[in-house]
C-alpha atoms as a printed R data frame, in Angstrom:
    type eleno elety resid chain resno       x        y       z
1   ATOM     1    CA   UNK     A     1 -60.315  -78.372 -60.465
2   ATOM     2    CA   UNK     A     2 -58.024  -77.162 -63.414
3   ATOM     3    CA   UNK     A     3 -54.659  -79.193 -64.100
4   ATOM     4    CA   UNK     A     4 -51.522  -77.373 -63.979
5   ATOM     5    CA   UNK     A     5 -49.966  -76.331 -67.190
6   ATOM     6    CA   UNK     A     6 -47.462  -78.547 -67.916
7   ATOM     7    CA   UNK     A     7 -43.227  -77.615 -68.297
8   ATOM     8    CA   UNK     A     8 -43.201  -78.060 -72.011
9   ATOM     9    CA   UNK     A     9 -39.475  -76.692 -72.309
10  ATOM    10    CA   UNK     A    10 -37.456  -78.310 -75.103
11  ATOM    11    CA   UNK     A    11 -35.344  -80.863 -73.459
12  ATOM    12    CA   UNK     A    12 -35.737  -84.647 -72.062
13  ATOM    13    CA   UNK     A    13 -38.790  -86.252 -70.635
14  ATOM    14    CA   UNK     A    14 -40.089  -89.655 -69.588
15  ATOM    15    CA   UNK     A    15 -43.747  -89.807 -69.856
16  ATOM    16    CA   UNK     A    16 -46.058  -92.904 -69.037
17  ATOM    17    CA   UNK     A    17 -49.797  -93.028 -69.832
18  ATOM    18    CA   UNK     A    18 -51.815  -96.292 -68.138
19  ATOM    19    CA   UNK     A    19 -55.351  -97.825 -68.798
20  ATOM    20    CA   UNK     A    20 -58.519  -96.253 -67.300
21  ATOM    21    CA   UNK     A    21 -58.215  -98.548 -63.565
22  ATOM    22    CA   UNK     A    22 -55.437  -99.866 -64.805
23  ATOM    23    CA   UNK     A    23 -56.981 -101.948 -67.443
24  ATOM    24    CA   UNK     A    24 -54.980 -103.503 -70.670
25  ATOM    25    CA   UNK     A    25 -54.482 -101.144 -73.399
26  ATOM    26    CA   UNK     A    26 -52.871 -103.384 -76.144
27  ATOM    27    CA   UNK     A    27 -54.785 -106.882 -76.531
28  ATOM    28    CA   UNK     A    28 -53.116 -108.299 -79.379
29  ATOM    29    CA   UNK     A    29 -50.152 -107.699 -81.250
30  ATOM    30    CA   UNK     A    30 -51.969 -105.477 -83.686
31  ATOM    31    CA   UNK     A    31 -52.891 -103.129 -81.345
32  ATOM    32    CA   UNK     A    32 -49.486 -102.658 -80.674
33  ATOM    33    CA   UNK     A    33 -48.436 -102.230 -84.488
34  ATOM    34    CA   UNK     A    34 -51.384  -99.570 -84.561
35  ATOM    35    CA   UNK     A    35 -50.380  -97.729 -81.328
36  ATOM    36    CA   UNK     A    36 -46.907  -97.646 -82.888
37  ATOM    37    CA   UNK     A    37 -47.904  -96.466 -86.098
38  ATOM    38    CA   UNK     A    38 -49.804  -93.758 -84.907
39  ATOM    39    CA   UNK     A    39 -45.896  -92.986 -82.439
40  ATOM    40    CA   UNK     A    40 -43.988  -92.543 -85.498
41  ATOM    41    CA   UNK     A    41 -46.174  -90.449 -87.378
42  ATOM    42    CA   UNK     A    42 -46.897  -87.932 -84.510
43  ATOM    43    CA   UNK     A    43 -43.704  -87.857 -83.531
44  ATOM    44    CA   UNK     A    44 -42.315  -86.811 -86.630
45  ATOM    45    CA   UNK     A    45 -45.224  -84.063 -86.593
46  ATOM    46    CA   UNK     A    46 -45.055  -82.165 -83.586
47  ATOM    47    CA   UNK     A    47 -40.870  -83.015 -83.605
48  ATOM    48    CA   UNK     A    48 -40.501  -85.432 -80.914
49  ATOM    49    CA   UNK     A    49 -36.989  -87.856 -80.508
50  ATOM    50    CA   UNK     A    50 -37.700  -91.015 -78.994
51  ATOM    51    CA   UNK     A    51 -34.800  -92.110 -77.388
52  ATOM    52    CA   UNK     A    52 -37.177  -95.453 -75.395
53  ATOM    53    CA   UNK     A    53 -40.209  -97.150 -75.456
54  ATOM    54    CA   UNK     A    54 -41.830  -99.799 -73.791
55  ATOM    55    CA   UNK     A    55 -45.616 -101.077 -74.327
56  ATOM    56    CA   UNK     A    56 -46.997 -103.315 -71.843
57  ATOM    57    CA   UNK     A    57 -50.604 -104.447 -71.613
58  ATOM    58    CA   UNK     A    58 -52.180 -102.001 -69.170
59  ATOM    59    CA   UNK     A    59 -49.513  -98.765 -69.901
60  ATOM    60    CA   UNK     A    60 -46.903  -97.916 -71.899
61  ATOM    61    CA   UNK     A    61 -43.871  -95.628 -71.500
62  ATOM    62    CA   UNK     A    62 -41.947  -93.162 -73.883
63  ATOM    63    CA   UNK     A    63 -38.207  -91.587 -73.062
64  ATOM    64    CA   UNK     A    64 -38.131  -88.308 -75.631
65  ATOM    65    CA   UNK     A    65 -36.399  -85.572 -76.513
66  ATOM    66    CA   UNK     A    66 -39.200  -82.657 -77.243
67  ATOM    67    CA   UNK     A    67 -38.637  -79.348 -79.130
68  ATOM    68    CA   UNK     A    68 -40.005  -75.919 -79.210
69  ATOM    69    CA   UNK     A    69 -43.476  -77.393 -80.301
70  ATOM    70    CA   UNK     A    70 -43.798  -79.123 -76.541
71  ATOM    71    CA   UNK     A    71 -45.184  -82.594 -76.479
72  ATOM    72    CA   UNK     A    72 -49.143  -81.940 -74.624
73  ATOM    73    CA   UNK     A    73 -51.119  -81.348 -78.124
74  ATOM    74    CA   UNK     A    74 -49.134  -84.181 -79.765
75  ATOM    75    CA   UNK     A    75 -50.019  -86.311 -76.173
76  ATOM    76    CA   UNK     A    76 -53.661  -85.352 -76.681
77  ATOM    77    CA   UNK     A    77 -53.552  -86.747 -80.313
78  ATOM    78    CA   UNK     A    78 -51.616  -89.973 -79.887
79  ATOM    79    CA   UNK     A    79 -54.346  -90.988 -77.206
80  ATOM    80    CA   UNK     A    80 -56.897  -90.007 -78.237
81  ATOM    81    CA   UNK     A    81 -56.901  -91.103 -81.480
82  ATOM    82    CA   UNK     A    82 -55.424  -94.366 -80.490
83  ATOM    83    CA   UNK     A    83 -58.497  -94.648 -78.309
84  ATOM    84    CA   UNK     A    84 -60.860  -94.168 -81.295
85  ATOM    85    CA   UNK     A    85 -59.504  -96.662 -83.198
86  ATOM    86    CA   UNK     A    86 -59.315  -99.532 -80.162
87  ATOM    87    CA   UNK     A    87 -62.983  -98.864 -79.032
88  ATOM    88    CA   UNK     A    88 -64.011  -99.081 -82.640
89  ATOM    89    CA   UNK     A    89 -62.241 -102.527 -83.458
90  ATOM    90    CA   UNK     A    90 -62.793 -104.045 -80.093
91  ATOM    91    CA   UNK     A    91 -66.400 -102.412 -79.708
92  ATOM    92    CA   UNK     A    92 -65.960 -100.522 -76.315
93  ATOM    93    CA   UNK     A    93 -67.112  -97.119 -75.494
94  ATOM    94    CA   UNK     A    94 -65.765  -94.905 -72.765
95  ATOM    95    CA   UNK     A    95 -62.565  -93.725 -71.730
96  ATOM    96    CA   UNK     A    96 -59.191  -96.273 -72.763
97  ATOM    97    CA   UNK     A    97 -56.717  -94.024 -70.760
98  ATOM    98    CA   UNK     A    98 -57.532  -93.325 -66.909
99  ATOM    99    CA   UNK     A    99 -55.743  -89.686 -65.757
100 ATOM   100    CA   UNK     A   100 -53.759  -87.833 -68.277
101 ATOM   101    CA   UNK     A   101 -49.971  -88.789 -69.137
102 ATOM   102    CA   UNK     A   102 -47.391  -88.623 -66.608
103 ATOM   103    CA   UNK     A   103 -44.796  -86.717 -67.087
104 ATOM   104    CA   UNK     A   104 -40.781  -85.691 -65.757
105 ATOM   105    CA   UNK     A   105 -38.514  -84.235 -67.189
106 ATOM   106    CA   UNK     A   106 -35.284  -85.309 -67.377
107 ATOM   107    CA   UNK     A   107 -32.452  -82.876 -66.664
108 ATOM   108    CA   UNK     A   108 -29.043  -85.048 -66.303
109 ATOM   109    CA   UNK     A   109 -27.842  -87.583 -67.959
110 ATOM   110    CA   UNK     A   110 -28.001  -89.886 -65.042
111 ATOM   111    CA   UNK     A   111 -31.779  -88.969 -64.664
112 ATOM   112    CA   UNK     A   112 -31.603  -89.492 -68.489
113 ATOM   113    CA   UNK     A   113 -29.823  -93.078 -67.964
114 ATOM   114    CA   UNK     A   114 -32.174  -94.217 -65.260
115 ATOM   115    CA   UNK     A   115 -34.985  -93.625 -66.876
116 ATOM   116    CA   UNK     A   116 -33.589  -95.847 -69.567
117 ATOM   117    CA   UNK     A   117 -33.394  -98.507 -67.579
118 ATOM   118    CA   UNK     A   118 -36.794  -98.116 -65.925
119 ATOM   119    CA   UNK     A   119 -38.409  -98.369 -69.038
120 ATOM   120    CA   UNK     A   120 -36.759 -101.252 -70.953
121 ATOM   121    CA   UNK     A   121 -36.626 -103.314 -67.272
122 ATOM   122    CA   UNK     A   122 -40.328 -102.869 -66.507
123 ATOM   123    CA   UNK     A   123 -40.888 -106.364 -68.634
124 ATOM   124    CA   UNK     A   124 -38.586 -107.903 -66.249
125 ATOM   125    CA   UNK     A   125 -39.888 -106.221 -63.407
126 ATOM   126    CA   UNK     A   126 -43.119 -107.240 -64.327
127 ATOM   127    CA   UNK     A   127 -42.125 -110.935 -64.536
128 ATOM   128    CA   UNK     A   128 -42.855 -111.223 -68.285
129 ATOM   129    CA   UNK     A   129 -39.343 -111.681 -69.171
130 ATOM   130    CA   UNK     A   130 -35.856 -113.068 -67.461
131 ATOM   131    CA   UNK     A   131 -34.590 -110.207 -69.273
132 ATOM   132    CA   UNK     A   132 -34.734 -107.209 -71.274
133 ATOM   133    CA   UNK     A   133 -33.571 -108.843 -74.963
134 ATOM   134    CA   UNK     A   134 -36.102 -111.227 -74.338
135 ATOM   135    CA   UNK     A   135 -39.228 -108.550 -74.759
136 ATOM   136    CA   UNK     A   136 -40.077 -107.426 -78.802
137 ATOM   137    CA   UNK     A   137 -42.654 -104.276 -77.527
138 ATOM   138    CA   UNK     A   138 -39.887 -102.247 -76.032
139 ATOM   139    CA   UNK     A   139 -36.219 -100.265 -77.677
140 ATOM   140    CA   UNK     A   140 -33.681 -103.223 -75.845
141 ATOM   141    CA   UNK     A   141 -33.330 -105.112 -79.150
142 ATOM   142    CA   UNK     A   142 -32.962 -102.474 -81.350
143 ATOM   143    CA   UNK     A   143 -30.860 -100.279 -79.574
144 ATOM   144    CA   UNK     A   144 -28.167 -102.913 -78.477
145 ATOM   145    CA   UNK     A   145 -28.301 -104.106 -82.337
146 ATOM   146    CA   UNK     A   146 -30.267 -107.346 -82.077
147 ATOM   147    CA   UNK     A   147 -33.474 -106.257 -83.900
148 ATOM   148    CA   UNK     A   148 -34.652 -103.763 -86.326
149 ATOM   149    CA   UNK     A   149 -36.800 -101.217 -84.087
150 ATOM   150    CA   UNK     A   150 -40.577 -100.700 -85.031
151 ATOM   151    CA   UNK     A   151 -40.946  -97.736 -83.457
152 ATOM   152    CA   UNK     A   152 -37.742  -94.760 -85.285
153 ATOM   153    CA   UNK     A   153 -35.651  -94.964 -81.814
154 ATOM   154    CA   UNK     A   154 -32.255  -92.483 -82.142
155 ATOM   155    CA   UNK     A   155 -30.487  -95.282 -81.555
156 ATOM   156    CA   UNK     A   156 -26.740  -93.573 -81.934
157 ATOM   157    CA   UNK     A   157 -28.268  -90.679 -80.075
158 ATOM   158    CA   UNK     A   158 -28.711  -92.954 -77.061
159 ATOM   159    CA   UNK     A   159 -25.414  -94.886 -77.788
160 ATOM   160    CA   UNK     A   160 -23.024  -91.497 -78.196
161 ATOM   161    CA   UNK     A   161 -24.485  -90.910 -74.545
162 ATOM   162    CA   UNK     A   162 -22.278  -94.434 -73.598
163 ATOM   163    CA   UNK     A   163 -19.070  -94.398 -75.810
164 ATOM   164    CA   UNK     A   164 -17.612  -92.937 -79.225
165 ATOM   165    CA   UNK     A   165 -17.157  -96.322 -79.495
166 ATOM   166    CA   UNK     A   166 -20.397  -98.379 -80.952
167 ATOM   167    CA   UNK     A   167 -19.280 -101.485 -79.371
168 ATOM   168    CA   UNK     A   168 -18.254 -100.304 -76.008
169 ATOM   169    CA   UNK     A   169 -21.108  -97.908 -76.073
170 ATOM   170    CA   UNK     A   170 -23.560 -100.934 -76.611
171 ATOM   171    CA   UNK     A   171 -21.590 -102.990 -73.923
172 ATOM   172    CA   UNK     A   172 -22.488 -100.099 -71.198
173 ATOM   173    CA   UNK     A   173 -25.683 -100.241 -72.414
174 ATOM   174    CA   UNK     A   174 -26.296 -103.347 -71.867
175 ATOM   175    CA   UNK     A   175 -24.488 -103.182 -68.450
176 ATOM   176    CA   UNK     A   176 -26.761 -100.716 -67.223
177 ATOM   177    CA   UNK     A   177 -30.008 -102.320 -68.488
178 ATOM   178    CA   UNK     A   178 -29.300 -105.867 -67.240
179 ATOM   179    CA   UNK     A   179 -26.719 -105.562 -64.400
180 ATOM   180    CA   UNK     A   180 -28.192 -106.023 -60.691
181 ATOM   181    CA   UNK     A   181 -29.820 -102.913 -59.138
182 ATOM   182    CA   UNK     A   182 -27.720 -100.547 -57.704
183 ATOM   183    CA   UNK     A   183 -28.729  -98.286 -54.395
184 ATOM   184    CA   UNK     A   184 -30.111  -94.940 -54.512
185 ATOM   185    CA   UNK     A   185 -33.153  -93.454 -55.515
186 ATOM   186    CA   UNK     A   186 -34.677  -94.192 -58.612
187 ATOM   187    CA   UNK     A   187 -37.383  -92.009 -60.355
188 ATOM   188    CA   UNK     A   188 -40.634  -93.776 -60.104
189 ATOM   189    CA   UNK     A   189 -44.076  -93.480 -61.555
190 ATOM   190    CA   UNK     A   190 -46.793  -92.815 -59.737
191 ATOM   191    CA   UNK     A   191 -49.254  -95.469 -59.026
């Protein structure tokens, strides 16, 4: 069965890409430094704006702003070259990723703004963490100003989507990433 061409239209997406069975993708902490190596350099390739990231062990999740050059051929080289280089070093063969990324895009700003949360919560969702400061592998600390980001996050892209005003526009941030859940649907991944 063929897959579906993707909608590759410039614009906002949330993407998430998990282990083959769901098994850990990142062992060490230099795995993750690779992984986000490799995310800065394609990214600036193929034009991508990350606006969030998380890595967790099994999956990882990207929040990006994509341009005329789409994101699917960039997609195909982040994994699979990040693949290469983790069967190599931890001398596995096979596929790393199970089904191809996820993908939705993302066309309001409270779509945008969920899917913020989503992604920098799933730590604390997962139990990992009390909270969302308290996890180094995702864009919390760098985009409320804690941390220098590892991965080029538009941090005052995100922020100008809160407040003019850095400081109130970090406060909402922070309000929306931490505060309690609030009813109504939220976007998830599928399992």
């Amino acid at each position: 069965m063929a897959y579906k061409h993707r909608v590759e239209l410039p614009g906002f997406y949330h993407l998430t890409v998990r282990g083959n069975n769901k098994r850990v993708i990142f062992i060490d902490d230099n795995d993750r430094l690779v992984f986000i190596a490799l995310l800065n350099r394609l990214a600036t390739r193929h034009g991508w704006t990350i606006l969030a990231f998380c890595l967790m062990d099994n999956h990882y999740h990207l929040v990006m702003r994509i341009d005329e050059r789409g994101m699917s051929k960039g997609m195909c080289e982040l994994n699979g070259t990040y693949a290469l280089l983790f069967n190599g070093k931890h001398g596995r063969i096979n596929h790393l990723f199970g089904r191809r990324y996820w993908s939705d895009e993302l066309e309001s700003d409270e779509r945008l703004k969920t899917a913020f949360r989503y992604v920098v919560r799933n730590p604390v969702e997962a139990g990992m963490v009390a909270s969302p400061d308290a996890y180094v592998w995702s864009s919390y600390q760098a985009t409320i100003g804690i941390a220098l980001g590892r991965v080029r996050v538009a941090v005052d892209e995100v922020l100008s989507m809160f407040s003019h005003n850095r400081a109130a526009a970090i406060a909402s941030f922070r309000h929306l990433c931490e505060g309690p859940d609030e009813p109504g649907p939220v976007q998830r991944q599928p399992p």
